[in-house]
MITORKOL-723886 format. One line per field, with one value per atom (N, C-alpha, C): x negated, y negated, z negated; residue in one letter; residue number from 0. Coordinates in nm, 2 decimals, padded with zeros to 4 digits. Layout:
<recs>
east	(X_...)
north	(Y_...)
up	(Z_...)
rest	(a_...)
nr	(NUM_...)
</recs>
This chain:
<recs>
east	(-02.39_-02.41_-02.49_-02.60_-02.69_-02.58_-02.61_-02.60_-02.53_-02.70_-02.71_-02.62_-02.59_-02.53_-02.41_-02.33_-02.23_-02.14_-02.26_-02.19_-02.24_-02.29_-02.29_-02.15_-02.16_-02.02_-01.90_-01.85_-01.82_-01.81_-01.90_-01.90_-01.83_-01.87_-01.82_-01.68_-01.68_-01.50_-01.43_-01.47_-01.44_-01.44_-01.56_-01.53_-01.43_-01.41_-01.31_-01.18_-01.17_-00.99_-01.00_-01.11_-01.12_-01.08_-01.11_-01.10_-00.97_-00.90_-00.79_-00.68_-00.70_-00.62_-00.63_-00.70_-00.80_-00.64_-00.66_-00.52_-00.59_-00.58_-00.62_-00.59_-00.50_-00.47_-00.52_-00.64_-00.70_-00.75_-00.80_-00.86_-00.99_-01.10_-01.21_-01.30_-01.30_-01.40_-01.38_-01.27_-01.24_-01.31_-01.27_-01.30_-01.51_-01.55_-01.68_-01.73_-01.69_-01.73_-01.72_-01.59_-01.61_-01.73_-01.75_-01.85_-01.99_-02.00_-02.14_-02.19_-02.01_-02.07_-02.03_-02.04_-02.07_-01.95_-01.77_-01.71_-01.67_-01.71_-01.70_-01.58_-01.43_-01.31_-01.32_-01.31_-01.34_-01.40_-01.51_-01.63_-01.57_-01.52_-01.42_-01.31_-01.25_-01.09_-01.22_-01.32_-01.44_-01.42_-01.51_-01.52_-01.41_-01.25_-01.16_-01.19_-01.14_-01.12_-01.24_-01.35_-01.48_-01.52_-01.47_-01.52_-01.57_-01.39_-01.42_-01.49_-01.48_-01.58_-01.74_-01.76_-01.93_-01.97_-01.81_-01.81_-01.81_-01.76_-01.71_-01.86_-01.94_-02.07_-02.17_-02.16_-02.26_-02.24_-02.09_-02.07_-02.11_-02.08_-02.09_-02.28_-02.34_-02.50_-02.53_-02.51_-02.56_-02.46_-02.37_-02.22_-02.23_-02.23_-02.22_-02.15_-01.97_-01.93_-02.00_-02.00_-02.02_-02.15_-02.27_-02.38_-02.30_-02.22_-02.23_-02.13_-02.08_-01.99_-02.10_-02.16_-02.24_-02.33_-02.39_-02.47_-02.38_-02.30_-02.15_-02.18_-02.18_-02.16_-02.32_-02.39_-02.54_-02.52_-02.47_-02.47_-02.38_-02.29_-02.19_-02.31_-02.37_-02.44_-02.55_-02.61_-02.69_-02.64_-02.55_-02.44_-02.40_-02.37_-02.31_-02.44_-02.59_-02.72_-02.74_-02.74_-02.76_-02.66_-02.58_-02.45_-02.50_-02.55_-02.58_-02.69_-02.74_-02.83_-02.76_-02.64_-02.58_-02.55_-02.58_-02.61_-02.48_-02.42_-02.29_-02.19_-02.05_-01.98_-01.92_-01.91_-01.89_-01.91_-02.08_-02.14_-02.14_-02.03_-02.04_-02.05_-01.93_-01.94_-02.07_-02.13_-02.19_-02.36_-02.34_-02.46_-02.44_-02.32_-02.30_-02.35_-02.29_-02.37_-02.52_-02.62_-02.71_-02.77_-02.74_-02.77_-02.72_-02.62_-02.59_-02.67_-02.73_-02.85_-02.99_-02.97_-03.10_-03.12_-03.03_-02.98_-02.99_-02.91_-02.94_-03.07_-03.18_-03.28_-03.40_-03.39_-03.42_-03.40_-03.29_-03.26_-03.30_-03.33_-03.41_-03.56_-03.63_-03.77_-03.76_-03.68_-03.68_-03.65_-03.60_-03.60_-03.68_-03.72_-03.87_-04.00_-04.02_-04.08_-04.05_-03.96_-03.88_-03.92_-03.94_-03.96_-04.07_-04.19_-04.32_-04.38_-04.35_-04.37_-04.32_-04.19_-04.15_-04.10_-04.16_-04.12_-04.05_-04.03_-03.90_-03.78_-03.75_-03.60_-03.52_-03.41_-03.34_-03.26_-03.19_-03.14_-02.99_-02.90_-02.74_-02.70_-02.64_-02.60_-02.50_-02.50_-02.43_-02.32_-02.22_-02.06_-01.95_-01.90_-01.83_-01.71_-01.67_-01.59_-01.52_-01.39_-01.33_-01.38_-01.28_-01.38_-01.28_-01.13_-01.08_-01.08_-01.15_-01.19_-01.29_-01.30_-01.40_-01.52_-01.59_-01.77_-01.73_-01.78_-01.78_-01.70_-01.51_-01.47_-01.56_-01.62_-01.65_-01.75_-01.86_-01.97_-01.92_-01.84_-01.74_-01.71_-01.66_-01.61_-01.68_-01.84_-01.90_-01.98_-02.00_-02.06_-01.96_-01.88_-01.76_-01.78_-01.80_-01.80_-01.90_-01.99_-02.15_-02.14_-02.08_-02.08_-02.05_-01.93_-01.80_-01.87_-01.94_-02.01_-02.11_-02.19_-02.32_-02.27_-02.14_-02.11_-02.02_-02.03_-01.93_-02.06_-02.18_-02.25_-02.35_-02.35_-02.35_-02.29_-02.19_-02.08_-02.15_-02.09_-02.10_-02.10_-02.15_-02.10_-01.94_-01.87_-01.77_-01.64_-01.69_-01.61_-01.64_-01.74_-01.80_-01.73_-01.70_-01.66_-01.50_-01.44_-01.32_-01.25_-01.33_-01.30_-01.33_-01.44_-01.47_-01.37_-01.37_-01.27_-01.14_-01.05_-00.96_-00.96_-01.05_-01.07_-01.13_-01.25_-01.31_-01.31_-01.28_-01.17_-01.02_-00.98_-00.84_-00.78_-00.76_-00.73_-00.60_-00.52_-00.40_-00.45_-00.35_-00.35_-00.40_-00.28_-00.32_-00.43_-00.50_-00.64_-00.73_-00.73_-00.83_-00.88_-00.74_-00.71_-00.78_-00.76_-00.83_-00.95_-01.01_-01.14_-01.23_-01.19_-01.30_-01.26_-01.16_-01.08_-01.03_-00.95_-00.88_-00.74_-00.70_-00.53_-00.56_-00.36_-00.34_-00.35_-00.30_-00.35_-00.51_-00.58_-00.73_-00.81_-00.72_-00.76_-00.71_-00.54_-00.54_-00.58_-00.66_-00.71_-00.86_-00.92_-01.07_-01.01_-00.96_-00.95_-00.90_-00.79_-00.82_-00.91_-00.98_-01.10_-01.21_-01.24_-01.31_-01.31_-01.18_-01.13_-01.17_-01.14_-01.19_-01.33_-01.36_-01.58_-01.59_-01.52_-01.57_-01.53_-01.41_-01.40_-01.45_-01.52_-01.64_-01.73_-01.81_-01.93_-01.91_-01.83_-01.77_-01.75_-01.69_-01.70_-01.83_-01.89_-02.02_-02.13_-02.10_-02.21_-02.13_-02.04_-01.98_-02.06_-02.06_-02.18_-02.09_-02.18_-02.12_-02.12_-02.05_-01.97_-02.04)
north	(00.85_00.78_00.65_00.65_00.50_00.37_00.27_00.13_00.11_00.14_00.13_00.20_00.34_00.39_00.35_00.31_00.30_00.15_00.07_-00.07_-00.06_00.04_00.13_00.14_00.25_00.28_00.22_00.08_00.02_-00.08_-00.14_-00.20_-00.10_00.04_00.10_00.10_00.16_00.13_-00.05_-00.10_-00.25_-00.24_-00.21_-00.22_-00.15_-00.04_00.07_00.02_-00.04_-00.10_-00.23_-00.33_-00.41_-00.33_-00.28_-00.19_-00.13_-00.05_-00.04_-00.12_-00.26_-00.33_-00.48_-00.43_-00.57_-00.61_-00.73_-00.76_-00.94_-00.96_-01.07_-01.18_-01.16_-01.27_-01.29_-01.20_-01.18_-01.33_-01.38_-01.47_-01.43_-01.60_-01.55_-01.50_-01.49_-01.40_-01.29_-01.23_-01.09_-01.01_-01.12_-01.07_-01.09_-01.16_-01.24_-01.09_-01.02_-00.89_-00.78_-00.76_-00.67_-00.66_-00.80_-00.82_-00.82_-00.83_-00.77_-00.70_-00.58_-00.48_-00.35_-00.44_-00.40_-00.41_-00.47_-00.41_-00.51_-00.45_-00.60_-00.65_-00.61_-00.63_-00.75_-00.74_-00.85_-00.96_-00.97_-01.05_-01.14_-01.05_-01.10_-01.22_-01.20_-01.25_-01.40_-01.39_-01.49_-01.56_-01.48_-01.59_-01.66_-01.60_-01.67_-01.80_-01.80_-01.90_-01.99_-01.97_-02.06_-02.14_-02.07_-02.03_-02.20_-02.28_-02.42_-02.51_-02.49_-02.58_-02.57_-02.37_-02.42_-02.48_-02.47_-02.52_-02.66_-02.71_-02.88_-02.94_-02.85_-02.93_-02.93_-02.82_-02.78_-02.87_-02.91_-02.98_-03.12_-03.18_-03.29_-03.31_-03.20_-03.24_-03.17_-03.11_-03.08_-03.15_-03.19_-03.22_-03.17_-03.04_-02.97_-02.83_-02.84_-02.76_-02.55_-02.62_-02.46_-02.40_-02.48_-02.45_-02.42_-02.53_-02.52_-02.39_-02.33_-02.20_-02.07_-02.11_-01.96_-02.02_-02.10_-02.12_-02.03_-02.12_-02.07_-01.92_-01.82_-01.73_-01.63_-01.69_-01.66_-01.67_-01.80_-01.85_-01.75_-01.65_-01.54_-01.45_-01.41_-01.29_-01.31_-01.38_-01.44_-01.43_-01.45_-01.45_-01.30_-01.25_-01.11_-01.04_-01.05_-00.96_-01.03_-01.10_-01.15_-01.17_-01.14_-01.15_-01.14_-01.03_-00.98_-01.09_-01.17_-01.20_-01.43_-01.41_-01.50_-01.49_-01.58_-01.57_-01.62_-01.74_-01.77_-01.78_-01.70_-01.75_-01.84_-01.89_-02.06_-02.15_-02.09_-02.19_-02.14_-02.09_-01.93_-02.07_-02.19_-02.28_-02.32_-02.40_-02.48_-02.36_-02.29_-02.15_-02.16_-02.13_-02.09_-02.21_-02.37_-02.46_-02.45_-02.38_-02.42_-02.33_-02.21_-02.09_-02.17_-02.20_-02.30_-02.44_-02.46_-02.57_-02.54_-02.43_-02.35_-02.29_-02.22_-02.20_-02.30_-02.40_-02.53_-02.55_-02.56_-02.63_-02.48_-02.39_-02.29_-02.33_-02.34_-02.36_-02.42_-02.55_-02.69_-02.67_-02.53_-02.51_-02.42_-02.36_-02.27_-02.33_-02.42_-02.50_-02.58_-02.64_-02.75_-02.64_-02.52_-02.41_-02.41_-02.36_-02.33_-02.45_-02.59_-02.74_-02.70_-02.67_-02.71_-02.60_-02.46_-02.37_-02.36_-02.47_-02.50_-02.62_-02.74_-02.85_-02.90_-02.84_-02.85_-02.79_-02.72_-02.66_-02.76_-02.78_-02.93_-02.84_-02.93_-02.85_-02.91_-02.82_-02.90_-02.98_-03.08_-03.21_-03.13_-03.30_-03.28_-03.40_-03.36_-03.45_-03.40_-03.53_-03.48_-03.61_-03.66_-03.72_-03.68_-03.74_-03.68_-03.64_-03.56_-03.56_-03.57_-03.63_-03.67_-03.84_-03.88_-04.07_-04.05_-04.16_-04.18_-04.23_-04.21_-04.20_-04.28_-04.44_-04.54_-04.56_-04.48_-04.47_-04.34_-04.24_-04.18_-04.18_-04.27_-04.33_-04.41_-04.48_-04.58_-04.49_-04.38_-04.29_-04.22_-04.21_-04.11_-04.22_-04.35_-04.42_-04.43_-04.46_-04.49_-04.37_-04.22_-04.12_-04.08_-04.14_-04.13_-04.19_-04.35_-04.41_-04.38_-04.30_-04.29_-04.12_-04.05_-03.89_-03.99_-04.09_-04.15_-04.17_-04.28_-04.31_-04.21_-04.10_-03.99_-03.91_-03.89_-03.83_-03.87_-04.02_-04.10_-04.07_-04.07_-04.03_-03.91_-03.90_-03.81_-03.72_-03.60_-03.44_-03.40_-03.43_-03.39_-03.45_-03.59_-03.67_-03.65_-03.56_-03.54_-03.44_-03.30_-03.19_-03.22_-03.32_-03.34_-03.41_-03.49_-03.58_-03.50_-03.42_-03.34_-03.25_-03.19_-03.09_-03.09_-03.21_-03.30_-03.34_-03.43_-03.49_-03.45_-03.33_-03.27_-03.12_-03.07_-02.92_-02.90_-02.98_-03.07_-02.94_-02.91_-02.87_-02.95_-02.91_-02.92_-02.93_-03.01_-03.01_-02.89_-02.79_-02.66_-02.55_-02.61_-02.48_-02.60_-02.72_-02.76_-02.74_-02.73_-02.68_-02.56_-02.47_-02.32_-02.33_-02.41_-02.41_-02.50_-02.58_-02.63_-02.57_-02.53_-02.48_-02.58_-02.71_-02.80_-02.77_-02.86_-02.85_-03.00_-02.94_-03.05_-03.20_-03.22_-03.35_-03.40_-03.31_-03.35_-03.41_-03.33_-03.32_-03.46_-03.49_-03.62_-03.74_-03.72_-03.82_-03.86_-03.75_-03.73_-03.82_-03.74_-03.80_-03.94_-04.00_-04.16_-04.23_-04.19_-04.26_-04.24_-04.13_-04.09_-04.19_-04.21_-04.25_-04.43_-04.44_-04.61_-04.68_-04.54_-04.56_-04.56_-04.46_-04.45_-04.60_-04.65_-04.76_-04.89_-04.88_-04.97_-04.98_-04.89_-04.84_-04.86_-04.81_-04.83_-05.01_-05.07_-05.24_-05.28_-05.22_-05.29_-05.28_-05.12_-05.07_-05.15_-05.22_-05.24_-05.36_-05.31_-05.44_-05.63_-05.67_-05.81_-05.86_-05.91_-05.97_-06.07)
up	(-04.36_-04.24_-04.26_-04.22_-04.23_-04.17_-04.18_-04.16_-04.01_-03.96_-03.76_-03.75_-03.77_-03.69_-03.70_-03.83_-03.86_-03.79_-03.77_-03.70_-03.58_-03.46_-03.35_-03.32_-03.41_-03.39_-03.38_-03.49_-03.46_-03.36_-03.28_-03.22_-03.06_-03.05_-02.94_-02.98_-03.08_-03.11_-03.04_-03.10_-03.01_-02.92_-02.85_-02.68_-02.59_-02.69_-02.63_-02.64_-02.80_-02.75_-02.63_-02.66_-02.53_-02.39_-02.36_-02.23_-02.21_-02.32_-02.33_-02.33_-02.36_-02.34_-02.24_-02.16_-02.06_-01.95_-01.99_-01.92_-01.85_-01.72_-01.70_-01.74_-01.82_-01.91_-02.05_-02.06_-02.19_-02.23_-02.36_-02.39_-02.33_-02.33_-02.25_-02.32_-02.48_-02.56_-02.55_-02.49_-02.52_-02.36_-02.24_-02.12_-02.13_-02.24_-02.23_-02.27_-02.38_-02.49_-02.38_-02.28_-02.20_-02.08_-02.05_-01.99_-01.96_-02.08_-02.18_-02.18_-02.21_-02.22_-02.08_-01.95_-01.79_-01.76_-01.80_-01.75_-01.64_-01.49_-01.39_-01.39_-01.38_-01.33_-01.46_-01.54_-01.66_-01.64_-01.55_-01.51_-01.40_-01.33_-01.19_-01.25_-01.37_-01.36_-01.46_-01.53_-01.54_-01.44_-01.33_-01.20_-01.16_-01.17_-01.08_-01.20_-01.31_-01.38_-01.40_-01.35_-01.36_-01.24_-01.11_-00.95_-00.91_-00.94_-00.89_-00.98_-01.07_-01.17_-01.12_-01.08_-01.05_-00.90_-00.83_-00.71_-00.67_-00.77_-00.79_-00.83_-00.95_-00.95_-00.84_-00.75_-00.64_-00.56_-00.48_-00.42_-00.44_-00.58_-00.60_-00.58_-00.58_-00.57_-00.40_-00.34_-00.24_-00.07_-00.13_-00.06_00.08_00.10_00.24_00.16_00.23_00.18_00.17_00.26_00.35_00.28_00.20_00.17_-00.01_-00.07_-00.20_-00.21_-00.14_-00.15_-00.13_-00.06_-00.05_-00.19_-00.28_-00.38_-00.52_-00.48_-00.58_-00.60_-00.47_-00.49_-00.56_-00.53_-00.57_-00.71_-00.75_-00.91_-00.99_-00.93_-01.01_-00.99_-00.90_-00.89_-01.01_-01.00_-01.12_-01.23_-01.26_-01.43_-01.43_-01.31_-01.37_-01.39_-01.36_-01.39_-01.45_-01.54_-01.68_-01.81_-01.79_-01.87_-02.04_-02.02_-02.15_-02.24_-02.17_-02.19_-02.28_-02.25_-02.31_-02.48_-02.53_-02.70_-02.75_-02.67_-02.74_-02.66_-02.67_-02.58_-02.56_-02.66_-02.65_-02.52_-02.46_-02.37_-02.26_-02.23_-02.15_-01.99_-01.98_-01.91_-01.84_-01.99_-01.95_-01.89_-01.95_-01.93_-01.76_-01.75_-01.63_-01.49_-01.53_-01.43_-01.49_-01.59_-01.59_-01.48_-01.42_-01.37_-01.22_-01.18_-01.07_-01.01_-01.14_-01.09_-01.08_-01.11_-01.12_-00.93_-00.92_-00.80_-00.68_-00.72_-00.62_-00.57_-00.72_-00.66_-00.61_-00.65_-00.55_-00.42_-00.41_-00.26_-00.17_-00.27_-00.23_-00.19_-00.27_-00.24_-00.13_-00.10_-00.01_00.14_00.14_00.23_00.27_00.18_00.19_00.22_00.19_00.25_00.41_00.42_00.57_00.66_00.64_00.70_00.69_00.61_00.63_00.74_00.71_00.79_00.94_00.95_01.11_01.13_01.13_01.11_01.22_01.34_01.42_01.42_01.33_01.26_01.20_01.26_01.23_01.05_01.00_00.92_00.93_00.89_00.96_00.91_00.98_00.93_00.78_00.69_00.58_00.64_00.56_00.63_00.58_00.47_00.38_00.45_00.56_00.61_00.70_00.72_00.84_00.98_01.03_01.13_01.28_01.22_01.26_01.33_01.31_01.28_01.44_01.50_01.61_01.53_01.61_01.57_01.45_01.50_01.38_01.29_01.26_01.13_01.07_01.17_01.08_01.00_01.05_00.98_00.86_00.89_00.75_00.65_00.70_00.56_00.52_00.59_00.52_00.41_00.45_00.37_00.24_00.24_00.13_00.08_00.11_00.04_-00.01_00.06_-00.03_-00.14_-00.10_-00.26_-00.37_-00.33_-00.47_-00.48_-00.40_-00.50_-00.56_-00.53_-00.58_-00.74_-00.76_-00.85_-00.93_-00.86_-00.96_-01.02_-00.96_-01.03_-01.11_-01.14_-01.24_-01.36_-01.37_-01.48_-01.60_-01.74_-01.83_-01.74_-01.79_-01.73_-01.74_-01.85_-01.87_-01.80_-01.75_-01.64_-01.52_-01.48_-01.37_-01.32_-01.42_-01.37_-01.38_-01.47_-01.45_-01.32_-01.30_-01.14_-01.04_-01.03_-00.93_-00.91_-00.98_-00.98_-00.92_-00.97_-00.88_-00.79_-00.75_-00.64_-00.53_-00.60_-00.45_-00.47_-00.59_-00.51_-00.51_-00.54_-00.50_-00.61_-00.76_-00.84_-00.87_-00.94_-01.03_-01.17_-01.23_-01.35_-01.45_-01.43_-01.46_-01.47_-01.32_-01.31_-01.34_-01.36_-01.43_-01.57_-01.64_-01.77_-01.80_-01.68_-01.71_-01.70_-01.58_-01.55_-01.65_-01.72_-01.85_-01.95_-02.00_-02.13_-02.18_-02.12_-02.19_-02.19_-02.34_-02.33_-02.20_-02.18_-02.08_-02.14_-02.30_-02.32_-02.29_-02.40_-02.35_-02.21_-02.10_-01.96_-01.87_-01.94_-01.93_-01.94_-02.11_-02.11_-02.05_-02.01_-01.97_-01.82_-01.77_-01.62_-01.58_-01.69_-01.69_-01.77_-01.86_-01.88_-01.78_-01.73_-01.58_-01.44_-01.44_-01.31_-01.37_-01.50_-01.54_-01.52_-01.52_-01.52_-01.40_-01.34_-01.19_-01.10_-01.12_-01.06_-01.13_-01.22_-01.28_-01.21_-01.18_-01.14_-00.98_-00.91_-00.74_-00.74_-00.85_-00.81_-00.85_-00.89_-00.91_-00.85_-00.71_-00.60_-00.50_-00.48_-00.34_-00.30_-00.14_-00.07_-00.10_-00.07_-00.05_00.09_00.12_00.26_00.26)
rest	(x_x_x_x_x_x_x_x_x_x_x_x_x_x_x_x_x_x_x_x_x_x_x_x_x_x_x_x_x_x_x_x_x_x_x_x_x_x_x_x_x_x_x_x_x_x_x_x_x_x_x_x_x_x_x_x_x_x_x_x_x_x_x_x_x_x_x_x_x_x_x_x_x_x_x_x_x_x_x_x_x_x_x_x_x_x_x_x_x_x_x_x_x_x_x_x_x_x_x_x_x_x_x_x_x_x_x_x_x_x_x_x_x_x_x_x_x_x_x_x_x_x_x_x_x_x_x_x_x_x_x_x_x_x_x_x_x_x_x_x_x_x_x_x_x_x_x_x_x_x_x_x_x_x_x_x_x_x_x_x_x_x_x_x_x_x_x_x_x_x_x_x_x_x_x_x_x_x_x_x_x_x_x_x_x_x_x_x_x_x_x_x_x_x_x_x_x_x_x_x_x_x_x_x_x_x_x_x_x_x_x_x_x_x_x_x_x_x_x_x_x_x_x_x_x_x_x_x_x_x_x_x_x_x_x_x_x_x_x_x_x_x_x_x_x_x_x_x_x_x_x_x_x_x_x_x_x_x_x_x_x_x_x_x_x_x_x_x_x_x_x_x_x_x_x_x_x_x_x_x_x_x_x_x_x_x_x_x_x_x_x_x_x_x_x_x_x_x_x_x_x_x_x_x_x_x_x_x_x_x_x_x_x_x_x_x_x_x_x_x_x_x_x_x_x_x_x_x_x_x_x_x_x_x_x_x_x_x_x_x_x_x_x_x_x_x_x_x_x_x_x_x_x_x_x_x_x_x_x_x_x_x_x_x_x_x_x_x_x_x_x_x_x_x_x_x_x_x_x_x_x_x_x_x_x_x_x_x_x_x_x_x_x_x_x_x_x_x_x_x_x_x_x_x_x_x_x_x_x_x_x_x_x_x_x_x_x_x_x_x_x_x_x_x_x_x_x_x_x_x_x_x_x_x_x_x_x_x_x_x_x_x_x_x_x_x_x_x_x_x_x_x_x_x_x_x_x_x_x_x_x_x_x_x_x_x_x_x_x_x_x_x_x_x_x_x_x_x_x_x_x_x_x_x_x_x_x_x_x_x_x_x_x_x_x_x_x_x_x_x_x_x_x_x_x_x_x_x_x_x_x_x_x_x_x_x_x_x_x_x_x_x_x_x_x_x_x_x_x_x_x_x_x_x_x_x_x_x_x_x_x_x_x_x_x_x_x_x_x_x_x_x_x_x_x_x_x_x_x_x_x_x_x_x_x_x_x_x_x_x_x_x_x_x_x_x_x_x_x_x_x_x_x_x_x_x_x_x_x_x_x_x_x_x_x_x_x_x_x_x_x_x_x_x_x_x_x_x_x_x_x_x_x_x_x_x_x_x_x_x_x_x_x_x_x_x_x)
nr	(0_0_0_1_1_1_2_2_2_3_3_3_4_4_4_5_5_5_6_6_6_7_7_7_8_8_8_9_9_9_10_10_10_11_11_11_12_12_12_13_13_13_14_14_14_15_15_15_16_16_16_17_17_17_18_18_18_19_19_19_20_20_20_21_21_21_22_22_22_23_23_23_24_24_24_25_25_25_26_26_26_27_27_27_28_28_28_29_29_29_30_30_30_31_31_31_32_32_32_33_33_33_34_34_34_35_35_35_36_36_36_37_37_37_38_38_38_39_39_39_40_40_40_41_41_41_42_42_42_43_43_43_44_44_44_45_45_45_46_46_46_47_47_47_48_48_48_49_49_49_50_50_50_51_51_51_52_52_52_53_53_53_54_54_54_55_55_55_56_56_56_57_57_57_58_58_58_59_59_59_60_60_60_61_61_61_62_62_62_63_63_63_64_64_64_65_65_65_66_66_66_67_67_67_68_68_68_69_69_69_70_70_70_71_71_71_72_72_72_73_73_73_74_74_74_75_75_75_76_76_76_77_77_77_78_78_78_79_79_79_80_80_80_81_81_81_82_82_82_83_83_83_84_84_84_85_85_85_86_86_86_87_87_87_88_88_88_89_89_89_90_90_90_91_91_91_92_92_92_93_93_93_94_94_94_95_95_95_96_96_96_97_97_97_98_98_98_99_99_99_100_100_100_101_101_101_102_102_102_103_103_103_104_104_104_105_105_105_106_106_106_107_107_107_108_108_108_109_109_109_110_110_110_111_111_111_112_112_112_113_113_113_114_114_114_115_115_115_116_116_116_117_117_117_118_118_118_119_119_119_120_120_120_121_121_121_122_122_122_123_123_123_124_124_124_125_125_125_126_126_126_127_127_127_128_128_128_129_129_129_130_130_130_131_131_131_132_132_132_133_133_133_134_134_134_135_135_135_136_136_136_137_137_137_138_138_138_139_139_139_140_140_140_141_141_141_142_142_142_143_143_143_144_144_144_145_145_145_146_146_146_147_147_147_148_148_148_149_149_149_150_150_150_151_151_151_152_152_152_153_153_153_154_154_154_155_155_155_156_156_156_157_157_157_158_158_158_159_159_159_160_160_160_161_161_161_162_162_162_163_163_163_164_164_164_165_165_165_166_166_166_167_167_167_168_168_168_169_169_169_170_170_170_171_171_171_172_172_172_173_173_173_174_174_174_175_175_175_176_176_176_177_177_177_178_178_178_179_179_179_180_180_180_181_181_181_182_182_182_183_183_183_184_184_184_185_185_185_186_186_186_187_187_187_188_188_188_189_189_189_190_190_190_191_191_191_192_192_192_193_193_193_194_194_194_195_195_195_196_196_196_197_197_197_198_198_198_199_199_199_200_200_200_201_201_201_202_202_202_203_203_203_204_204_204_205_205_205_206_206_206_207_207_207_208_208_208)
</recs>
């Protein structure tokens, strides 16, 4: 038996016990290998554990819920027709918001298309404030919430997706854990050093009276 065929073989042998024993609780290299190699239910229990993180960065750049959810969903379809095409799984994350920002600014051309070609097509308001508040609280909160996404997407990446994540997909301890791959120590400490920067940065944009 030549070489090729023999680590062929092998390698089908691996994917077969993968498959055999695919449990959504698999580690994510094992669901990454089944994935690879087409198995979608694998790919799926991926997305649950990735979904808000590529949701938390969309939002924090496009801030119209309703737009960064349907992006979101573009950005899995994109990862699952390319899957194979990931070199380390390591970067399976960060691969993944790169494919999400990729996506974003698609969007951005396609729309700046859409304006030139009908330049009376309004495009829907963006409004990330209550909408409980009368007109002018709600102008106040949308300003205060411009600031603090302004000054959150300032921040490292890795405090970006930790705050966001918290704060504007309103995550728990626990699924943020899932969703970066941090222990819970690590996660604690990102998000008080996060939250230190952020309110650095927010006293130092605040208007003066």
């Amino acid at each position: 038996m030549c070489r090729e065929t023999f680590r062929a073989r092998g390698a089908s042998q691996r994917r077969h016990t993968l498959r055999g024993s695919f449990r959504v609780t698999s580690p994510d290299d094992d669901l990454l290998s089944l994935a690879m190699a087409g198995h979608r239910p694998a790919f799926d229990v991926l997305v649950k554990r990735t979904s808000k993180l590529v949701w938390a960065h969309l939002i924090l750049r496009c801030r119209d819920r309703g737009l960064a959810e349907d992006l979101a969903q573009e950005t899995f379809l994109r990862a699952w027709r390319s899957i194979r095409s990931l070199s380390d799984p390591a970067t399976f994350r960060s691969w993944l918001i790169t494919i999400a920002e990729s996506v974003r600014l698609d969007d951005i051309k396609h729309r700046t298309r859409r304006k030139r070609a009908a330049p009376g097509i309004m495009e829907d308001s963006v409004d990330v404030a209550s909408h409980d508040a009368c007109p002018s609280e709600q102008v106040e909160q949308a300003e205060l919430s411009n600031r603090a996404l302004d000054a959150l997407s300032d921040l490292p990446a890795h405090y970006q997706q930790a705050l966001s994540l918290r704060y504007l997909a309103g995550a728990d301890y626990a699924e943020i854990s899932r969703q970066l791959a941090l222990t819970n120590g690590s996660l604690r400490g990102l998000l008080h050093r996060g939250l230190e920067m952020l309110r650095e940065r927010l006293s130092g944009s605040a208007p003066h009276s």
